[in-house]
C-alpha positions as CSV (number, residue, x, y, z in Angstrom):
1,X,-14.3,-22.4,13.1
2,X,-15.4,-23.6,9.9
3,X,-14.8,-21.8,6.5
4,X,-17.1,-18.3,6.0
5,X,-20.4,-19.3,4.0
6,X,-21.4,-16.2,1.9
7,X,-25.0,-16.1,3.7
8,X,-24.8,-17.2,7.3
9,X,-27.8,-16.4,9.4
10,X,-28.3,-17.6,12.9
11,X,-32.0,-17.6,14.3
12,X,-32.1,-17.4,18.0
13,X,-35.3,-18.2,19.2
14,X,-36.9,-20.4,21.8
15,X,-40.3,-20.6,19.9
16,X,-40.0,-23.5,17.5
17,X,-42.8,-22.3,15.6
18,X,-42.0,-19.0,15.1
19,X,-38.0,-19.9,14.1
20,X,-39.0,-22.5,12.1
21,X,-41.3,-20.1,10.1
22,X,-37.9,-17.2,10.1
23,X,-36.1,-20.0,9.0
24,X,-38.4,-20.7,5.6
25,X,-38.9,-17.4,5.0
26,X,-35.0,-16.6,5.0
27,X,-33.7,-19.8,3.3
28,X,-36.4,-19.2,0.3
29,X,-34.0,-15.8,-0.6
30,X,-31.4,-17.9,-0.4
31,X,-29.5,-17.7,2.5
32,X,-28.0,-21.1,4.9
33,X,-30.2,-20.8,8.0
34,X,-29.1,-21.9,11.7
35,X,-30.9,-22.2,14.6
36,X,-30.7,-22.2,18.1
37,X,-33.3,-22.2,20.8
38,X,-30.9,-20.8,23.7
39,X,-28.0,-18.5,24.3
40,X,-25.6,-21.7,25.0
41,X,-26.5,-23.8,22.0
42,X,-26.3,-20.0,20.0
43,X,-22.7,-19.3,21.4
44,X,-21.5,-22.8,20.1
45,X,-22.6,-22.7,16.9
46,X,-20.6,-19.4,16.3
47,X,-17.4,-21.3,17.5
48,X,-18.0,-23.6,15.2
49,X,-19.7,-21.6,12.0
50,X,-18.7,-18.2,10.6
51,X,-22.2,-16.6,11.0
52,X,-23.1,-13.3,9.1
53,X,-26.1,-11.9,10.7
54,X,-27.5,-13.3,13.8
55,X,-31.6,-12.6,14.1
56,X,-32.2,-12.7,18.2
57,X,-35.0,-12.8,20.1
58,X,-34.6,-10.4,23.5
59,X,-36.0,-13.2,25.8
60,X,-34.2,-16.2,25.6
61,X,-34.7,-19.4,28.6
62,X,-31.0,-19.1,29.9
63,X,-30.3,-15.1,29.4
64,X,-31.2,-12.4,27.3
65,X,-30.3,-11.0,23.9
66,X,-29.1,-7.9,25.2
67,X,-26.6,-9.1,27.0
68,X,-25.6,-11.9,24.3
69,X,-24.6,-9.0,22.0
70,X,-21.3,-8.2,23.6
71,X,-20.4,-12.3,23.6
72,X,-21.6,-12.6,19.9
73,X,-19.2,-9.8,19.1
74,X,-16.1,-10.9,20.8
75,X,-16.6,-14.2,19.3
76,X,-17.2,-12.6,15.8
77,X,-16.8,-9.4,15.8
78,X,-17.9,-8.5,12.7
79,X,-21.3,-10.0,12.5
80,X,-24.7,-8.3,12.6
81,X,-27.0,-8.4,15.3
82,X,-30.7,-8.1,14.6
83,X,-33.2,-7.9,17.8
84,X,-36.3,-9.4,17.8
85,X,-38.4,-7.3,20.4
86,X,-41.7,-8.0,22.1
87,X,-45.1,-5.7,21.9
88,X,-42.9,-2.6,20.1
89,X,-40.5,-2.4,23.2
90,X,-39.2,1.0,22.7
91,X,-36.5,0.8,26.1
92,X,-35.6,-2.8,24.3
93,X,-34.8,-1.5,20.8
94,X,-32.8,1.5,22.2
95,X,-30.7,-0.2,24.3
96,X,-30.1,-2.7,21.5
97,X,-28.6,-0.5,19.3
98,X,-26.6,1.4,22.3
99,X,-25.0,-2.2,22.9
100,X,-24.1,-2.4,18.9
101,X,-27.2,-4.2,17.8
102,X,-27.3,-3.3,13.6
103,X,-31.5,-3.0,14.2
104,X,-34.3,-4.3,16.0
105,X,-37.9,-5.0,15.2
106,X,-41.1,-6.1,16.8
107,X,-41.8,-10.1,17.1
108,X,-44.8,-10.7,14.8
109,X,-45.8,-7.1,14.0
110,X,-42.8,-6.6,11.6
111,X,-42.1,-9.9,10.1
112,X,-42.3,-8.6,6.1
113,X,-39.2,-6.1,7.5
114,X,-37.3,-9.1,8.3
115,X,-35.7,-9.8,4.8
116,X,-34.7,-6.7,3.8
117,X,-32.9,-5.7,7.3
118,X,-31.2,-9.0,6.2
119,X,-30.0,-7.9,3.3
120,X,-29.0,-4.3,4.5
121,X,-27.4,-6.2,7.6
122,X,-25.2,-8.6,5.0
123,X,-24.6,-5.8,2.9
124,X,-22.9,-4.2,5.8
125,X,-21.0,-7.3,7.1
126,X,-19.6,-7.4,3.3
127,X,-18.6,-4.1,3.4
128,X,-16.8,-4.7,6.6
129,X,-15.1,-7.8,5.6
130,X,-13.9,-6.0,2.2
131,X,-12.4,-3.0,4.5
132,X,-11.0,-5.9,7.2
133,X,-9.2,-7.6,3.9
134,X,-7.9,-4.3,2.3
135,X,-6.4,-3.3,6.0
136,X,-4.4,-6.8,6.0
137,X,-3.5,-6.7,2.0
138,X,-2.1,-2.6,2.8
139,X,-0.7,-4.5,5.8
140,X,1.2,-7.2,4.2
141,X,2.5,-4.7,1.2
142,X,3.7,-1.8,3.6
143,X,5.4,-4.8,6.2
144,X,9.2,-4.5,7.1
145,X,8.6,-9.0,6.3
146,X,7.6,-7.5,2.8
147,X,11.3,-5.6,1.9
148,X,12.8,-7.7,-1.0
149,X,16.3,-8.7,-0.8
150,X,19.0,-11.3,0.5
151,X,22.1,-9.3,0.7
152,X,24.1,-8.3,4.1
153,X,23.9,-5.0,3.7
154,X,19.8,-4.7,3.0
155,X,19.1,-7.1,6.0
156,X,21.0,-4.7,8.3
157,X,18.9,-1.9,7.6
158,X,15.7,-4.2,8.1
159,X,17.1,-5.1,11.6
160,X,17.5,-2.0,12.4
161,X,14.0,-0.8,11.1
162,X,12.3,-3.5,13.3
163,X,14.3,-2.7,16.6
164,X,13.2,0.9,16.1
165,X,9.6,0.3,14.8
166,X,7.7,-0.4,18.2
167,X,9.3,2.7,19.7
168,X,8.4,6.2,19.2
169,X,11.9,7.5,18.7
170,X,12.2,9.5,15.7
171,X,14.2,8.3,12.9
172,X,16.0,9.4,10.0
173,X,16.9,7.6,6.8
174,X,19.8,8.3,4.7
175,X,20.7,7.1,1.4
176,X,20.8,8.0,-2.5
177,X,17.4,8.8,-4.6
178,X,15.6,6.0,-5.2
179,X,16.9,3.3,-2.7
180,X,13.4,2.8,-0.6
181,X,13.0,5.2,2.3
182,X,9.2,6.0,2.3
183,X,9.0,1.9,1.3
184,X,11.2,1.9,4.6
185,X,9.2,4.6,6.6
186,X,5.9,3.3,5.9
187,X,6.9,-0.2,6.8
188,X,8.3,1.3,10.3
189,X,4.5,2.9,10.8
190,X,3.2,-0.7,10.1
191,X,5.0,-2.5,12.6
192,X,4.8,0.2,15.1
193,X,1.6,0.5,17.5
194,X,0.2,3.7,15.7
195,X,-0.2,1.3,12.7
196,X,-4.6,2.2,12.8
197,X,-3.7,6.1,12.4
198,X,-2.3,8.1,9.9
199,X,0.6,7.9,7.5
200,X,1.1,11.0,6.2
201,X,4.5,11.8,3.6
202,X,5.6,14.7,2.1
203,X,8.3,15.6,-0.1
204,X,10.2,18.9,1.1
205,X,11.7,19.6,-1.8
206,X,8.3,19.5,-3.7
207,X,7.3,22.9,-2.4
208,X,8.4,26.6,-1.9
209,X,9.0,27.9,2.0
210,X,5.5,29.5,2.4
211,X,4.0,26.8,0.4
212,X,5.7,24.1,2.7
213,X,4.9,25.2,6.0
214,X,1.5,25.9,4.7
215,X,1.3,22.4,3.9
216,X,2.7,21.5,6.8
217,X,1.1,23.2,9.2
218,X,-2.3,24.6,8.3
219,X,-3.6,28.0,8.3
220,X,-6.5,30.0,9.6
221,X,-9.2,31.5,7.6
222,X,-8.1,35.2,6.7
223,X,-4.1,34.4,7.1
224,X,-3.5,35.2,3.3
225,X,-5.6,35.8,0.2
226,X,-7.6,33.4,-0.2
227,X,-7.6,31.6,2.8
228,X,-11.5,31.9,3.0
229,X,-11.5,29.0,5.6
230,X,-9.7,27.0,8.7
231,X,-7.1,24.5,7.2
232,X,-5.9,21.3,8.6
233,X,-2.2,21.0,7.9
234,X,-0.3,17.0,7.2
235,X,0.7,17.5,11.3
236,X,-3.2,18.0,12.4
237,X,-3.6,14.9,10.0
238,X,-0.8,12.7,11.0
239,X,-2.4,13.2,14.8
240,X,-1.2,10.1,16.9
241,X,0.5,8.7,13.4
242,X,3.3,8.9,11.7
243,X,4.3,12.3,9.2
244,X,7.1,11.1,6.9
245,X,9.4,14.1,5.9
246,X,11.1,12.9,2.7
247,X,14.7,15.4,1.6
248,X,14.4,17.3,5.2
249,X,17.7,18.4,3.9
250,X,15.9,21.0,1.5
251,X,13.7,22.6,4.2
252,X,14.4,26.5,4.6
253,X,16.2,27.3,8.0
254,X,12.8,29.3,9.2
255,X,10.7,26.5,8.4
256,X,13.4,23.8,10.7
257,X,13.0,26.1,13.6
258,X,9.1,25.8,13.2
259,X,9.7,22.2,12.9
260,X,12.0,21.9,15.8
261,X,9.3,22.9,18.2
262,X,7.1,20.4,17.2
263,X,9.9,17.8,18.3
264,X,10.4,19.5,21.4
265,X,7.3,20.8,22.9
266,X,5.0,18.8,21.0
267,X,3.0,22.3,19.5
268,X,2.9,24.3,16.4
269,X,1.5,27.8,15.3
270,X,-0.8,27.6,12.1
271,X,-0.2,30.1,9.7
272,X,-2.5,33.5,11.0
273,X,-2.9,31.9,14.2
274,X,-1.8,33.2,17.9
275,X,-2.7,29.7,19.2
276,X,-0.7,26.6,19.2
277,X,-2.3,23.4,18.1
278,X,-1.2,20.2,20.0
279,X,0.0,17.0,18.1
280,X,1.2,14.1,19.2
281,X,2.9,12.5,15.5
282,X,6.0,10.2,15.3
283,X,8.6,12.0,12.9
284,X,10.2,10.0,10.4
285,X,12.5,12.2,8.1
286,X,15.1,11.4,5.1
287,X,17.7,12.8,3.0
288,X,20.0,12.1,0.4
289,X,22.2,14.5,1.4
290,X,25.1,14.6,4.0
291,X,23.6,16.7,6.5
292,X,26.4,17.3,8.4
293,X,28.2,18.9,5.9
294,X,25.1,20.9,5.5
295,X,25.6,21.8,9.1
296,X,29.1,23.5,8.0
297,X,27.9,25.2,5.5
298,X,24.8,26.8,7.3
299,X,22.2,25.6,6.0
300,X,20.8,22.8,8.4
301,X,20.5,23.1,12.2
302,X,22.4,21.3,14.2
303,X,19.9,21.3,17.0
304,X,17.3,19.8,15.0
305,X,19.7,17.4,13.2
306,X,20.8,15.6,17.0
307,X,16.5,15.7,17.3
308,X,16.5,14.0,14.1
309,X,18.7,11.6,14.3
310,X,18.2,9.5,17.4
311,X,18.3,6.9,15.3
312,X,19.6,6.8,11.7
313,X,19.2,3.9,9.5
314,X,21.9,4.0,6.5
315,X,20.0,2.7,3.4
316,X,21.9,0.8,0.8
317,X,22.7,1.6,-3.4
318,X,21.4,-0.6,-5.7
319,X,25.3,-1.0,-6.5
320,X,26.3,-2.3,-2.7
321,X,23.6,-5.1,-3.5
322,X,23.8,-6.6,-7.1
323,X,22.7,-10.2,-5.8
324,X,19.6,-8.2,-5.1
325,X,18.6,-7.4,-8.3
326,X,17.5,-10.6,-9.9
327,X,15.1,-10.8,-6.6
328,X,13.9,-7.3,-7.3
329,X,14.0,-7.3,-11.2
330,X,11.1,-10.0,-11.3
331,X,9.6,-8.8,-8.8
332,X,8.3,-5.9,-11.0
333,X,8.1,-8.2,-14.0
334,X,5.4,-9.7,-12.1
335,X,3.7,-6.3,-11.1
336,X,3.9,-4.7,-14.8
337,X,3.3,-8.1,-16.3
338,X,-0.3,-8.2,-14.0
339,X,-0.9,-4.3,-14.8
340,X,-0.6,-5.0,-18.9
341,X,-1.8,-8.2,-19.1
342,X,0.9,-9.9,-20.9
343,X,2.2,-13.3,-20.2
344,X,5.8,-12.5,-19.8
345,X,7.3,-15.0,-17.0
346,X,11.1,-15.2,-16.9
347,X,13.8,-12.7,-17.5
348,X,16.8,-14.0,-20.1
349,X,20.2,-14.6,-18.7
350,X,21.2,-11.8,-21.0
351,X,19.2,-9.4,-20.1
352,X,20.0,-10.6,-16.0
353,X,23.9,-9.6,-16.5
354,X,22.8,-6.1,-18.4
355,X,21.3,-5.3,-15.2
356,X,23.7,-6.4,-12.9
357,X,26.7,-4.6,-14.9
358,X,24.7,-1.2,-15.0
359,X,25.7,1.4,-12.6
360,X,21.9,2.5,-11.5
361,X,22.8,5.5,-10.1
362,X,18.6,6.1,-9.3
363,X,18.8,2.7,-7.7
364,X,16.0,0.6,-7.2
365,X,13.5,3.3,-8.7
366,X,15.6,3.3,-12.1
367,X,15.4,-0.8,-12.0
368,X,11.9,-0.3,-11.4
369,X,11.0,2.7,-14.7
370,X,13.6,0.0,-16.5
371,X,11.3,-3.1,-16.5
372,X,8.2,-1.5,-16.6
373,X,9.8,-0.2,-19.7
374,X,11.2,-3.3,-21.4
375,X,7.5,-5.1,-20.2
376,X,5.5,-2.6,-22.3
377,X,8.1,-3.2,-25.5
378,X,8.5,-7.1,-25.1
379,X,5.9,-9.5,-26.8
380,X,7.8,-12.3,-25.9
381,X,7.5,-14.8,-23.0
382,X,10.7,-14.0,-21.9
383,X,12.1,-10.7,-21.1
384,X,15.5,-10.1,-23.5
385,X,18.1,-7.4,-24.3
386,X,16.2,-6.3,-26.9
387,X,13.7,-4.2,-24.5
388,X,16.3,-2.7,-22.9
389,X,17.9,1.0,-23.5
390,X,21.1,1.3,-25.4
391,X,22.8,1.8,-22.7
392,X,22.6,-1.1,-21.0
393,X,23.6,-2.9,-24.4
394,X,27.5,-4.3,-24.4
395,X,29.5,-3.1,-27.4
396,X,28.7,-4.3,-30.6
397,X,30.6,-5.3,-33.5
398,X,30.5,-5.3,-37.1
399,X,32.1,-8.0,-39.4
400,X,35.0,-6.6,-39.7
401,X,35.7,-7.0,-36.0
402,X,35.5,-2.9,-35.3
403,X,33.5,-2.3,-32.1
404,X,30.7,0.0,-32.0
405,X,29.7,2.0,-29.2
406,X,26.0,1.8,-27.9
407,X,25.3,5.5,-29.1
408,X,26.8,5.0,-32.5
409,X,24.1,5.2,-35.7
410,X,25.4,1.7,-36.8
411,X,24.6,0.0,-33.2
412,X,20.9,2.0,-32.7
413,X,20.5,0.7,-36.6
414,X,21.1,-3.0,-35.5
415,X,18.9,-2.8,-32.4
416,X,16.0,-1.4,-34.7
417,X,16.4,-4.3,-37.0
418,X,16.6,-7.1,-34.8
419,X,13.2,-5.4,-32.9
420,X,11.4,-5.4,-36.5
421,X,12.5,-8.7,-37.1
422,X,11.2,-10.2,-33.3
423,X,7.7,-8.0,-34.3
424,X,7.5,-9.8,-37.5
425,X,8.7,-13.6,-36.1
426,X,11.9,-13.3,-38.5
427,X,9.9,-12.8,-41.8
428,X,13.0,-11.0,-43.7
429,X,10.1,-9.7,-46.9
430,X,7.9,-8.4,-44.2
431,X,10.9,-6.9,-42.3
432,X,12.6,-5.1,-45.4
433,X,9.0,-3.4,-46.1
434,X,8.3,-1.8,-42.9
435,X,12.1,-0.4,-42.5
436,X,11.4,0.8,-46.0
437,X,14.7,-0.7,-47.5
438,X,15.5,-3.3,-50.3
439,X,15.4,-6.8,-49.6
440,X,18.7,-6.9,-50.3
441,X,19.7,-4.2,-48.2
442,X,18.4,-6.2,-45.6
443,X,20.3,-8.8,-46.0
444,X,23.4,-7.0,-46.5
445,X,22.9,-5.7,-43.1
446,X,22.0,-8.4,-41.4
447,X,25.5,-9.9,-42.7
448,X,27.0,-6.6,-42.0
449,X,25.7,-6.8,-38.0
450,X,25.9,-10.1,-38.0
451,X,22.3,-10.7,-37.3
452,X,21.1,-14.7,-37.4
């Protein structure tokens, strides 16, 4: 098929004169006209030519334009369908649009409706092809393909994450804060075959009990002050999806046993209600918390932790994979970089080992508030140590060889001047006046710091 044109319209008509006329009216507004006097000759041109709207006449010499709707759509199934009917066929234009026609209107009584049904018709097939584009770029982003990283330890979890994906087993990710497990959830529900429905994610620590199963589970109008109306709860929405339970670890013991019939019976009471509701929603939970240990001390089920954990994917520190980091680090250079709009491409080799040295003990969330951070404060092309926080700097020393610590006044004082002197390209007058020294103090300090 041939690359989209952004007008494509398809005449299908077997009376020259009248599809010759269509076709001058249409192509004066500007849009590339085909034609076709049959339903065979029609067919082949959409193998061959991505066609917007196709304007078809209902009797046709080898078929008829009803029934060419269902071909025209599995060939292209988003185009637009316009009927052409004959003598105001009322049965004709009904059945049209019951077979997924976009309109229809009467051959030669209705010709001045003809262009702007085109246009509403394209507008339509634009919108379409803007949803069908933002579906594959959520697709691609949310992918297990899409997980950065190169180290053993991250590829096992991805493994992992793909055998389980096209099951419905539920699954349960441990790991630190900040090491990816709703990047690692969602991209589960993206490879699994409930990929079209909901993904739904809350965070249980993020709410009180009786705010949380509120949340949760819905209410009914009348339950509680306020409640002046039915409420769907994340569950109801998450209906043949995926509900992500993020630190399941902090959920009150009431609210697990709540949750532990939805695992096993597949129903839930709403908040006020006598009825159960029936779901049918993959669970995907996480913690950063040893749950078993939790267990012992009362304050997790153990029931619902073997329901949970049919399948447990380990996630990785930041710390167990430092060759990851340079992978990740420009990763986000490239995202803030866009989001600013500054024309920062590399990272300095300096600024590289001050990551890879820090402890990141939020992981790959900390990397990622770190170079938004040193984007935002670098005018450079090239992201340096300078951007960085104090403490990722190594220690410092003065000229008399005495190390300084990172949090001492001398090294914050030599950080602040070597920024004023990168803002003012190393203009030492300029720098002096906006630290509001002497000249000569500047200097001084700049032999004092050793500063170039």
């Amino acid at each position: 098929m041939s690359a989209s044109h952004l007008r494509n319209i398809l005449i299908i008509d077997d009376e020259e004169k009248l599809r010759k006329l269509f076709a001058r009216i249409i192509a004066s507004e500007g849009f590339e006209v085909h034609e076709a006097g049959d339903c065979k000759t029609a067919l082949k041109k959409l193998e061959q030519t991505t066609i917007d709207v196709v304007l078809c006449d209902v009797k046709l010499p080898d078929g008829n334009g009803l029934d060419l709707i269902s071909k025209i759509k599995t060939i292209q199934p988003l185009t637009e369908i316009i009927l052409l009917t004959a003598y105001g066929n009322i049965p004709d234009g009904v059945n049209a649009i019951k077979q997924g026609a976009f309109d229809y209107i009467t051959k030669g009584d209705d010709n001045e409706k003809i262009i702007p049904l085109l246009y509403r018709a394209f507008e339509k097939v634009q919108l379409q092809k803007r949803v069908k584009d933002l579906e594959k770029q959520v697709g691609q982003k949310f992918s297990i393909d899409s997980i950065l990283g190169k180290s053993k330890v991250i590829h096992q979890a991805i493994e992992l994450a793909k055998k389980v994906a096209q099951t419905d087993t539920t699954v349960l990710l441990t790991g630190e804060t900040g090491t990816g497990k709703e990047v690692f959830a969602q991209a589960i529900h993206q490879e699994s075959n409930r990929c079209k429905q909901n993904f739904v994610a809350i965070n249980c620590s993020a709410f009180s009990k009786d705010l949380l199963e509120n949340e949760m589970f819905g209410h009914k109008a009348g339950a509680f002050t306020g409640a002046i109306k039915d409420q769907k709860g994340l569950f109801e929405e998450a209906h043949n999806g995926t509900i992500f339970l993020d630190e399941i670890g902090e959920m009150d013991l009431s609210l697990q046993a709540k949750l532990l019939r939805v695992l096993e019976t597949g129903d839930f009471l709403k908040v006020g209600d006598n009825k159960p509701t029936k779901v049918n929603v993959r669970i995907i939970a996480a913690t950063n918390r040893n749950l078993q240990h939790e267990i012992e001390n009362g304050h997790f089920r153990q029931d619902l932790f073997y329901r949970i954990s049919v399948f447990q994917i380990p996630l990785p520190s930041l710390r167990e994979r430092i060759v990851d980091i340079e992978i990740l680090a420009n990763h986000f250079l490239q995202l803030f970089a866009a989001k600013t709009n500054k024309r920062i491409k590399n990272i300095s080799e300096d600024f590289l080992d001050a990551l890879k040295q820090h402890q990141w003990n939020g992981n790959i969330r900390e990397l990622k508030n770190v170079i938004e951070r040193s984007v935002i404060l670098s005018n450079a092309e090239e992201l340096d140590l300078d951007s960085l926080p104090l403490e990722f700097h190594k220690p410092l020393s003065n000229k008399n060889g005495k190390q300084l610590s990172a949090f001492d006044l001398a090294s914050a004082e030599k950080i602040h001047i070597q920024k004023v002197l990168n803002y003012t390209n190393g203009n030492k007058t300029e720098t002096a006046k906006l630290l509001n020294i002497a000249l000569t103090t500047l200097y001084r300090k700049l032999d004092d710091y050793k500063i170039g």
